[in-house]
N, C-alpha and C positions, 0 to 999 in steps of 0.2 A: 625186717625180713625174717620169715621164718625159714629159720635153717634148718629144721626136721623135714621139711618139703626138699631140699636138696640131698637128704641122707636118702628120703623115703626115694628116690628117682622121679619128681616132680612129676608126677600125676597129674596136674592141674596146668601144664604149659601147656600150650598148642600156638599155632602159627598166626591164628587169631583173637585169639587173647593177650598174648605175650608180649611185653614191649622190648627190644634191644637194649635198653638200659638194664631190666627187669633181669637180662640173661647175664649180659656183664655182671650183674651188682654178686648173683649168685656163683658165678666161677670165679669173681677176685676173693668172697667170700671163702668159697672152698679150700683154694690154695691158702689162706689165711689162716684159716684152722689147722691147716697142715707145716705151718711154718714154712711154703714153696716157693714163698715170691724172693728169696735169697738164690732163687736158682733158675728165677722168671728174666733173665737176662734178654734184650732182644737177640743178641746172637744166637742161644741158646732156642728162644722157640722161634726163632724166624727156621730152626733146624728140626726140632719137633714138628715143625707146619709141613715142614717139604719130606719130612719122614712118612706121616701119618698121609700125604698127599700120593704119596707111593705106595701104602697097603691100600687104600683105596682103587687106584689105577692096576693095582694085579688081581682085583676082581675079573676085570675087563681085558688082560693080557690074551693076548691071540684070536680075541673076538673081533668079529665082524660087527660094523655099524648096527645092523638090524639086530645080530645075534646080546650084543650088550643089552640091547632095552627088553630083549627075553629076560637076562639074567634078574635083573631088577623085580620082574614078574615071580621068582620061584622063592617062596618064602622063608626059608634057609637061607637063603642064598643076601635077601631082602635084609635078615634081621642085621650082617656081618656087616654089608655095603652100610648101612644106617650107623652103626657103632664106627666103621673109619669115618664115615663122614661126618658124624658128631664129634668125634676125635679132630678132624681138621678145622670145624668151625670155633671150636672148644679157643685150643691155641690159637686161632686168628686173636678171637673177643680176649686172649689174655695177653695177646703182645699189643693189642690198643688197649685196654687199661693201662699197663706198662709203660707204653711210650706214650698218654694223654691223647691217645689220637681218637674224634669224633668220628666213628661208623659212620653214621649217616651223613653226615657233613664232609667226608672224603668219596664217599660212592657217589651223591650228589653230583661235587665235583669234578670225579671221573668220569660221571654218565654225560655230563656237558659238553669235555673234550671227547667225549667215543662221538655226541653227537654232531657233531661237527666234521670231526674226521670222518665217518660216516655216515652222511647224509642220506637218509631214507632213499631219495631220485634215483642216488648211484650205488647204493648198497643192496637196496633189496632183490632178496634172492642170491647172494653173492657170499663166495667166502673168501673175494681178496680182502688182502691186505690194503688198508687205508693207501697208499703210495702205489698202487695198482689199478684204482680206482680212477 
């Protein structure tokens, strides 16, 4: 792994290039260098996740539906919402290193149960709750 690409702010990711493992390897990496993972406890970033999940949501505080997907639009506004929400994904991918747990192989299996509970027939266009359905 070149870790000068994580110093440099990875120029070279994108959504299409990039594998989930390829992002994990570089943030268990980071904390690494930093001596952080004595402090990567799951309590600890299960608390950072819901922290950084809340500067994120006071982008959007007292916005309206339609007026939110403005804000996203104004690019000021854009670069801030982008740094919480790498901030949230950041700590997701380091409390699954942490506690071994497979991304993909947990999303999988939650997309199975949503599909289920939520059946295309009865869902679509809907925003109950599975138990409403």
């Amino acid at each position: 792994m070149d870790l000068t690409a994580v110093s440099a702010g990875m120029a070279d990711f994108s959504d299409t290039s990039t594998t989930l493992a390829e992002i994990k390897e570089r943030i268990l990496a980071f904390a690494k260098e930093r001596d952080w993972e004595q402090f990567h406890a799951p309590k600890n970033l299960s608390m950072a996740l819901a922290a950084e999940a809340g500067e994120l949501m006071e982008h959007f505080l007292w916005a309206t539906s339609e007026a939110s997907r403005d804000v996203v639009k104004d690019p000021a506004k854009r670069a801030k919402i982008e740094e919480e929400l790498s901030d949230v994904i950041i700590y997701a991918l380091e409390f699954a290193n942490m506690t071994g747990i497979d991304v993909a192989k947990a999303i999988e299996k939650k997309m199975a149960a949503n599909a289920a509970k939520y059946p295309v027939e009865k869902a679509k266009g809907r925003s109950d709750k599975y138990t409403e359905l």
